[in-house]
N, C-alpha and C positions, 0 to 999 in steps of 0.2 A: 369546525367545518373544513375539510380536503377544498384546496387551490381546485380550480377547474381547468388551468390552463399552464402547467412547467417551464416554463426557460431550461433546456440544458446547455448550461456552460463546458460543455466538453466535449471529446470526441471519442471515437474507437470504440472497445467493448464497453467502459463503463455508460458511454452515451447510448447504446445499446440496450443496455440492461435499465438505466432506468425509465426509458420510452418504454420497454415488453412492464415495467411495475408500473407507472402510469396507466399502462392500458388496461393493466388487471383491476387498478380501482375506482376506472370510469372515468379517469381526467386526460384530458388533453393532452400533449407534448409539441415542445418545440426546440427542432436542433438546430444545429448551425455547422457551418463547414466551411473549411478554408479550400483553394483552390486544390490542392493536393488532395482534399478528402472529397470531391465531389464524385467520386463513385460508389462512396461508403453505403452499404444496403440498410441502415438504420433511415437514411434521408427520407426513403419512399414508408419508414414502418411509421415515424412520426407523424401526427398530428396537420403540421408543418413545417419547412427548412427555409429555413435562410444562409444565404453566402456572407463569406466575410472577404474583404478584399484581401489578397495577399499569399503565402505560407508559411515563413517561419512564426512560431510561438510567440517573438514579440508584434505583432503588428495584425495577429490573429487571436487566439487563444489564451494571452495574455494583455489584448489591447484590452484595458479597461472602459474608456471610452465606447468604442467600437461594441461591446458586449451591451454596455448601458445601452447604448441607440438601437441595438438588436432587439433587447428587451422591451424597448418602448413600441419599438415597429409591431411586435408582434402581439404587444397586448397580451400579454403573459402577466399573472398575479403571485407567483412562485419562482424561484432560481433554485436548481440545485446544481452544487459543483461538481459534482464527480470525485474524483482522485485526481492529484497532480493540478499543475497549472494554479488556477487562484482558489484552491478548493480548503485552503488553510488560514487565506488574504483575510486579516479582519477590516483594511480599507474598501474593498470589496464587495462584504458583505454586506460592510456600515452601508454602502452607497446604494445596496440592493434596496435595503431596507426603508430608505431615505428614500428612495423613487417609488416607495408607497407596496412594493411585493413583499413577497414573507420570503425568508431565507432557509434553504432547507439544510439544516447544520444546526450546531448549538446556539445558543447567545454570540455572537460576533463577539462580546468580553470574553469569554472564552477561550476565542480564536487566538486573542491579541493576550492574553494572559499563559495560555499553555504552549501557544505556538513559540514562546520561546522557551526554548531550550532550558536555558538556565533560572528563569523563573519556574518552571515549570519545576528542575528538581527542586527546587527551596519550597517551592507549596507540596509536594510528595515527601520531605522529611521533614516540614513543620507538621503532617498528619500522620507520622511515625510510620509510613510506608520505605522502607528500608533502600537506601541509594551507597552506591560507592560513591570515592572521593572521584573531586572535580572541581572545577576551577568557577570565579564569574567569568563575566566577558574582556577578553582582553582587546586593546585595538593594538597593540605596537606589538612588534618582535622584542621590546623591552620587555613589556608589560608579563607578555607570554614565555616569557623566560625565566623571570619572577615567581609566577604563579606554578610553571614545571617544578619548581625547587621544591612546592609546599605536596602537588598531587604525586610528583616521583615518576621515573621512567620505569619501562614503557607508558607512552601515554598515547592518546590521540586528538587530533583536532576536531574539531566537531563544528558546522553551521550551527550557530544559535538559530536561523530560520530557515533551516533545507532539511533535506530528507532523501533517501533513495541511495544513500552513499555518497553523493556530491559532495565535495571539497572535502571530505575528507583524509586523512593523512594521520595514518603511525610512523613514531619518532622513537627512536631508542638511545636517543643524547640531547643536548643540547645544539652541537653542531648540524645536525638532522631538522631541528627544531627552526633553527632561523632561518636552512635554506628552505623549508616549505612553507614558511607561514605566510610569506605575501600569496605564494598561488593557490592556499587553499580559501586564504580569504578573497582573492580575483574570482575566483570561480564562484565564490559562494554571489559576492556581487552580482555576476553574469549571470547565475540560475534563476538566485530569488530577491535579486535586487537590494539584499543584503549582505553585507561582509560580516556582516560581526562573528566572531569567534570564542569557544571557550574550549577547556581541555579537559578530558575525564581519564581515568585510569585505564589502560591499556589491558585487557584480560585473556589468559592466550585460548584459543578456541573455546571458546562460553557455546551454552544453548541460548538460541533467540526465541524467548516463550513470549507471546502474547493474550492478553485477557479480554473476550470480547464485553463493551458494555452497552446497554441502553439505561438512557434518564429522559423522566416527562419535566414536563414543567410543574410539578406537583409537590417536587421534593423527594421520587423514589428512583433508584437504580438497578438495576438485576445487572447479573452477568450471564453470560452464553460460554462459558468454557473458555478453553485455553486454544491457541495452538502453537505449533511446534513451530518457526519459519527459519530453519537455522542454515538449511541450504543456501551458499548464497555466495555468489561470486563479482565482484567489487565491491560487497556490501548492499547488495542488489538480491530480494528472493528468488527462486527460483522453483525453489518444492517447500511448499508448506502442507501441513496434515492434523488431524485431532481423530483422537487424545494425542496426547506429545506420548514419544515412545519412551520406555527406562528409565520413567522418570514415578516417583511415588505417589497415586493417583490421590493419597491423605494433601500431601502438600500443595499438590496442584489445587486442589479444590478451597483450601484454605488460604492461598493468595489470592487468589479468584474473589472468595468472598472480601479477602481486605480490599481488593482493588475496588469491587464495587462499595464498600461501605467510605472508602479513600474520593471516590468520585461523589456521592452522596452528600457527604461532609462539607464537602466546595460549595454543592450545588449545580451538577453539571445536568445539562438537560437534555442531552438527544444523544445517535450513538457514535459510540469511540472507540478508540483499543488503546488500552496502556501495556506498553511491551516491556519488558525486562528481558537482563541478559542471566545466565544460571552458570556459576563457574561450576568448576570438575569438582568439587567438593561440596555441591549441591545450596549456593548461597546465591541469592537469588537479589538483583539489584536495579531500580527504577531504570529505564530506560530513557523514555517518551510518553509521554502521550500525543496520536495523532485523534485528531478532532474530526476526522471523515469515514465515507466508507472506506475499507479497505482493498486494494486488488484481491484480495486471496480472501473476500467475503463468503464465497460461493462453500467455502470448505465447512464453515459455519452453517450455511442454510440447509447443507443435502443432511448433515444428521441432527438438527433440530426441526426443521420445517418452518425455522421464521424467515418471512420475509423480510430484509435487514432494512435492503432501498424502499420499500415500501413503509415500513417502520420509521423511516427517518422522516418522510413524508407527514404520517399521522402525530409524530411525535411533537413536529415543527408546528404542527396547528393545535395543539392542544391537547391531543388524546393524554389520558391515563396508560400506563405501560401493562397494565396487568400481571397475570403469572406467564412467567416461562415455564417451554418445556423442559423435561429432561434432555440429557443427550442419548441418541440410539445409534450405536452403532460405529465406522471407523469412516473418515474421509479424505482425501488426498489429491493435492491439484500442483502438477506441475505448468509451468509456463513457456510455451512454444513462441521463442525467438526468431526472427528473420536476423542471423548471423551465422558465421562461420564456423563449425565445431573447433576448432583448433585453435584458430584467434581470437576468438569470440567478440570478433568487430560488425558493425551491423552490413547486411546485407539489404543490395536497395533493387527494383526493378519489378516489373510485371508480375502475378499472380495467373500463370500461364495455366495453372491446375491448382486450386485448390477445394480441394472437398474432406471438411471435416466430417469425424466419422459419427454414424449417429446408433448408437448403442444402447442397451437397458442398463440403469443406474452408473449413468455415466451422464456428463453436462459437457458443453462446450461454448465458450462464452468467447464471442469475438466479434470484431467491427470491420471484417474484411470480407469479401466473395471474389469469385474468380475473375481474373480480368482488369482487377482493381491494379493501382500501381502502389510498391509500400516505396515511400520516398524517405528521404534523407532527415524532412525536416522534424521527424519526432520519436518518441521511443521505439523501438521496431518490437514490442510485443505484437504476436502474430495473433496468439489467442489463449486462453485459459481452459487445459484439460481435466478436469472434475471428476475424480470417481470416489462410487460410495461400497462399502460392504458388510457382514455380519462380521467379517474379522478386518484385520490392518493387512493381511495377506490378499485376501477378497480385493477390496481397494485397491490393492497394488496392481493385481493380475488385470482389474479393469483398464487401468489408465494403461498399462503396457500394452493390452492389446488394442487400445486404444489410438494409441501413439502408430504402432504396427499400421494402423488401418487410414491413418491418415495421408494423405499425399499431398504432398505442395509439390509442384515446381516452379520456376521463375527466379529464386532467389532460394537462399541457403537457410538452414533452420539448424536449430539445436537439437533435433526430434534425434538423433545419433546417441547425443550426451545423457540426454531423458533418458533412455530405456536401457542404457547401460549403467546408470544408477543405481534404477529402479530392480533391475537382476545381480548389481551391487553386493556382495556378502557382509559389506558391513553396514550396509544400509538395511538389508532384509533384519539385521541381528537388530537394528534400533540405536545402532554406534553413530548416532550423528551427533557433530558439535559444526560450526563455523570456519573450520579447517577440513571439513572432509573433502569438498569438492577439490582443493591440491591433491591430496590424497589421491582421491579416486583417478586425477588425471594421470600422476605418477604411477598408481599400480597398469592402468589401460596403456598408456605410452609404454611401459616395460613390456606388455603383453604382447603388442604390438610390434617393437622390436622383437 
């Protein structure tokens, strides 16, 4: 039986998106909002809103407390987390759980089993899902000094409990090695309230392939295809797409299934995405698995037609997963930043103009309107530009003129960086790896000189 009443623990687009999937399957929503966000247009679409006192992250959107009591006030029988913030927390979840709501996520075991890092790859190669070398967790600048000897330079640091690029750090010595390791374990602290640390093999411009999955509580898994997200600038996405380009659709399809028969195997129950990275000689090696939805979901839904947030919903009560579709077609979402094209530091202040564009087979997913203020205290994703087409060309020409049609003013965006991408020659060729975006800025800076 569907919750009749959501908790969203979140805010911005994804708080957005799963109010508009709530409403399509007749249940209730309820958001929340910190002072900063109380012009957000999702407030009026849900259900209900409540305030949270405060704005930054800790004391709002990661006050656990604060969320709990939210939850109670509002008589909500469901939580779902969104992305980011506690949407990974398996104390969190436990507590939802524990207050008598259903959790809309996998098993809270789960959370706390794959959410780290280095558990997560030792259950991925005890189920002969293919991993490069890597470390456990280190806590000392001894320890991780030690363990560099055994994975070998280049290497990188890695949160055992973050994501998003936070704290992370490439080392190409030893001497590299001990001056970052306390701030990338401070930062990880400060993010997600843990430090711990491990090191994986450094690989020079890899493709960032991920595999979409759903699991019932039944024992079955599917997957949804792959996508490409390898654009991406501090390790942070920026343009994800499906199918992945120049890559052999035989292989693709046959990771996909291991990945889903890899999750199966475990037991995992609702959906996910296990990403891997692809070096230049086409070897393909576990990533992560993240336990949520993902930002760049949307890229999945326009060429299958599943509902992913809604599917997580049915999945967390019970339903069976049934058959998925095929995939039809090519899709492509870049993400429209409130920052500086040059520096690419966030830019803060009024939404003096903004009106996204509204096009055929095109989507635009955001948690902003005009007027609104975008402030300091959280990611300054502005919004999610989606387009779909019969070819990967098709796609592209959408989201550009897409991009073309939008206006912001008030604060500065990346919509400059988008569309000279997007008309890129080696991007149009399908030449992406995790180093293009240097690339690309070096060919435009010379150009530009």
């Amino acid at each position: 039986m569907l919750p009749q009443k959501v908790f969203v623990a979140n805010r911005g687009a994804i708080a957005r998106r799963v109010i508009a999937a709530c409403d399509r399957l007749g249940i209730q929503s309820v958001a929340i909002f910190s002072e900063a966000d109380a012009g957000a247009p999702y407030l009026a679409e849900a259900s209900q809103a409540l305030p949270l006192a405060g704005n930054a992250a800790a004391e709002t959107y990661l006050n656990q407390p604060a969320l709990l009591a939210a939850l109670k006030a509002s008589g909500a029988d469901a939580v779902h987390p969104g992305y980011g913030f506690l949407a990974e927390n398996a104390d969190f979840a436990e507590a939802v759980v524990a207050a008598g709501a259903i959790y809309i996520g996998p098993n809270p075991h789960w959370l706390r089993a794959l959410g780290d890092k280095v558990a997560a790859r030792g259950l991925a190669a005890a189920h002969d899902f293919p991993v490069f070398p890597g470390s456990d967790l280190v806590e000392s600048v001894e320890a991780a000094l030690q363990a560099a000897q055994a994975v070998g330079y280049p290497l990188m640091l890695k949160p055992a409990a973050g994501g998003g690029g936070i704290g992370m750090r490439v080392v190409t010595d030893a001497d590299a090695l001990e001056k970052v390791f306390n701030q990338s374990s401070e930062q990880a602290r400060r993010s997600f309230g843990d430090g711990a640390i491990y090191l994986e093999r450094w690989l020079k411009d890899p493709r960032h392939i991920e595999f979409q999955l759903l699991g019932d509580q039944h024992g079955t898994v599917h997957h949804l295809y792959e996508r490409d997200c390898s654009l991406q600038r501090r390790h942070q996405k920026i343009v994800e797409e499906t199918p992945a380009p120049n890559v052999a659709a035989e292989s693709l399809l046959e990771l996909a299934e291991r990945a889903a028969t890899w999750a199966q195997e475990i037991g995992y129950d609702n959906v996910g995405t296990l990403e891997t990275l692809r070096t230049q000689d086409n070897q393909f090696g576990f990533l992560e698995m993240n336990t949520r939805i993902q930002v760049e979901h949307g890229v999945t839904e326009l060429v299958t037609g599943v509902d992913l947030v809604a599917k997580q919903i049915e999945l967390a009560t019970g339903a069976k997963i049934g058959e998925m579709p095929p995939r039809d077609g090519f899709a492509i979402e870049v993400r429209v930043y409130a920052e500086h094209s040059i520096t690419q530091l966030p830019s803060t202040g009024r939404l003096a103009v903004f009106r996204p564009p509204k096009m055929h087979a095109v989507r635009v997913d955001t948690g902003y309107r005009e007027g609104q203020w975008v402030s300091p205290f959280y990611d300054p994703l502005l919004a999610k530009v989606i387009g779909c087409g019969r070819t990967r060309e098709q796609a592209i020409g959408r989201v550009l003129v897409a991009l073309k049609a939008f206006t912001i003013q008030g604060v500065h965006s990346n919509i400059p960086v988008l569309m000279g991408i997007l008309q890129d020659a080696e991007f149009l060729a399908g030449q992406i790896d995790t180093g293009f975006l240097p690339r690309y800025l070096a060919r435009a800076s010379d150009t530009a000189n």
